[in-house]
N, C-alpha and C positions, 0 to 999 in steps of 0.2 A: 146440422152440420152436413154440407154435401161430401163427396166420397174425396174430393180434389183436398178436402182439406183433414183429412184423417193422417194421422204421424203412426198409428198403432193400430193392426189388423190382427186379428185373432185368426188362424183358420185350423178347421174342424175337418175330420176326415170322417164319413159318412161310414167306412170299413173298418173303422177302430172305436173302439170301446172306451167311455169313460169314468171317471168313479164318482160314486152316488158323492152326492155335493159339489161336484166340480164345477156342475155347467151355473150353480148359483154363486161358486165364487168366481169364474169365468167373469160372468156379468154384472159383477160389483167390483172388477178390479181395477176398473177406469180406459179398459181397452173402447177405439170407436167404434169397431162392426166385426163384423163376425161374419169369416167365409167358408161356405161349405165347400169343400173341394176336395179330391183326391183322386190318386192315379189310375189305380188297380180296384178292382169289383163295387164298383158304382152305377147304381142301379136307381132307378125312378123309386122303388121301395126304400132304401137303405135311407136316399136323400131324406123323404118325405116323412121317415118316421125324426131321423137328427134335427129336420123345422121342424117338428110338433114338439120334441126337448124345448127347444131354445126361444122359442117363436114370444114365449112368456114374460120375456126380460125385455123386450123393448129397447134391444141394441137393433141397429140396420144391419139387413141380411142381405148379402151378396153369393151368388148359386157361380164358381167357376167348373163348367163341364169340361169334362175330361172326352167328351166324344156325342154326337147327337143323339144318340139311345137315350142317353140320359140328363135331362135338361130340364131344370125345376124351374116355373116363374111367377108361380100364383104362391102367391105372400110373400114375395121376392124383393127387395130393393132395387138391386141391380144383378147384370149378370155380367161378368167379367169375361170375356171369351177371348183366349190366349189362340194367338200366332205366333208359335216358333222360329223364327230367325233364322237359328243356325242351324234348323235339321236339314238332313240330304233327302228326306221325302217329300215331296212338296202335299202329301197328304195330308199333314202337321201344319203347312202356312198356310190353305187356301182348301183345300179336298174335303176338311171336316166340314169345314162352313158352309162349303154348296149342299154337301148332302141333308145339313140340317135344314138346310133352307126349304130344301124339295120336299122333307119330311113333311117339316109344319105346314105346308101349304099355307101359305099367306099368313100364317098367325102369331107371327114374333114378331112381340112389344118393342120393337125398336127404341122407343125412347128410354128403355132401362138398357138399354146394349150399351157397353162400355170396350171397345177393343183391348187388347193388351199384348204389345209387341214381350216374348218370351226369348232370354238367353240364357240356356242351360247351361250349367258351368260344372254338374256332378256325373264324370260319368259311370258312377256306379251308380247315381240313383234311377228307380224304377222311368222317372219320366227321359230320365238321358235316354236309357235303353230302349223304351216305346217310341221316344221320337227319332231314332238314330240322328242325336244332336251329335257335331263339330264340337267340342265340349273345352280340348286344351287350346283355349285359346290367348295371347295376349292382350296386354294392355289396350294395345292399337287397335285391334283387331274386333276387339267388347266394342272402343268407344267408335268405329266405325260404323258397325251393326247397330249402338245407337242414332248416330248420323243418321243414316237411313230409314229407322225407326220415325225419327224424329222431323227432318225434313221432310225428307220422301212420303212416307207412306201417311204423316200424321196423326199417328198412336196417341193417342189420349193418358197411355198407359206404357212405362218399358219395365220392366218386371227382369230385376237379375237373380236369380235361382237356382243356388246352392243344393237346395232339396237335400237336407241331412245332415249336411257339413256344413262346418263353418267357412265362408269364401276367403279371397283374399281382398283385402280394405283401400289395396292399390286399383286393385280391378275395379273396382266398387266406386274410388274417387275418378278413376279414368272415365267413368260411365256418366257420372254425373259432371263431372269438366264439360262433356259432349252435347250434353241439353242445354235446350233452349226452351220449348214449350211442353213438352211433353213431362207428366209428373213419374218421378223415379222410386219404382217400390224394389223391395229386398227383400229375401227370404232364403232361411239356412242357417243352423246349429246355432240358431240364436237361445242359448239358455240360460243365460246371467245377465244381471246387470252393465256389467263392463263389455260385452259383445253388444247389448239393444245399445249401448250409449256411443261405441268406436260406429256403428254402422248408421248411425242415424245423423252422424257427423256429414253425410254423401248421400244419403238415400233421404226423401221427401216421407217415405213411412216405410217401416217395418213390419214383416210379417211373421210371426212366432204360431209354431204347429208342431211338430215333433217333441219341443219341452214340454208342453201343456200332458202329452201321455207319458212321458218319461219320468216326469221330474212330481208332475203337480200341479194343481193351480197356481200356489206360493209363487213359481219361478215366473209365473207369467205376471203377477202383480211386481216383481222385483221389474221387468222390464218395460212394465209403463212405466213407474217412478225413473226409472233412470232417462227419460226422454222428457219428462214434462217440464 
């Protein structure tokens, strides 16, 4: 199963802790892959020990960096690497990416790079405030920033990003109204059944991460079932 056609993304934060047994009910709960990602102290170490956890279960692993210091891609499936939209830094749409480039010096796998046009929508969460995202935005104003995503720039990926919270489901169908080719993920205070089932209604796949340390592994098998 390629990435285009995953409805359920698990993602794992490299800087939080999980409880012994989780990561084997993680990987029996019927979720398709499983992304490393997080905001705040994401480090080449942190990464590298959370794929030696998970790397055993034979889900596909997706590495999204939060900044080029830290960029895993050996044992990697794909790397998701997000361009924020609505930030007012253009360090966030375009500034990380040169500097990884110059980093690696010629040595990113291009064929596992997946773009991902980012629209942040929390502005308390940590990535609102790193990216100095545009955050209260409307209806119009999402499904525009998809237009452009989608059109324009041709994101393979438009990612709308609650980070914590639960979104609004009107923003979420505006977004998805706005596509054409581009596949639409979702992520934020997804932790019941009845929130993975209204969201997946507009969104091509769901992304569950905050329940998984909150709640459990249980809440995360509740929200594949409620999508399959």
């Amino acid at each position: 199963m390629k990435w285009k056609d995953w409805v359920h993304v698990t993602k794992l934060d490299p800087d939080k802790q999980l409880r012994p047994g989780d990561i084997e009910a993680i990987a029996s709960s019927g979720t398709d892959a499983l992304m490393l990602s997080g905001t705040l102290n994401v480090t080449q170490e942190n990464l590298a020990e959370l794929q030696k956890q998970v790397k055993a279960y034979g889900l596909p692993l997706v590495m999204e960096p939060a900044g080029p210091e830290a960029v895993l891609v050996q044992g990697i499936d794909y790397v998701f690497v997000p361009s924020v939209m609505n930030t007012t830094d253009v360090t966030w749409l375009v500034g990380k990416h040169r500097a990884w480039v110059q980093m690696a010096k010629g040595k990113i796998p291009w064929d596992v790079i997946v773009p991902e046009a980012y629209i942040v929508l929390n502005p308390n969460s940590s990535v609102g405030k790193v990216t100095k995202s545009l955050c209260d935005l409307k209806a119009e104003e999402v499904a525009a920033y998809v237009t452009v995503a989608d059109h324009y720039f041709h994101f393979p990926i438009v990612y709308i990003e609650y980070s914590g919270t639960y979104g609004n489901p009107a923003i979420v169908k505006a977004a998805s109204d706005a596509l054409d080719k581009s596949v639409l993920y979702y992520g934020g205070g997804i932790n019941s059944a009845e929130k993975a089932a209204e969201m997946s209604r507009y969104a091509d796949t769901i992304v569950v991460g905050n329940a998984v340390y909150d709640q459990g592994a249980a809440v995360l098998k509740a929200t594949v079932d409620a999508i399959q």
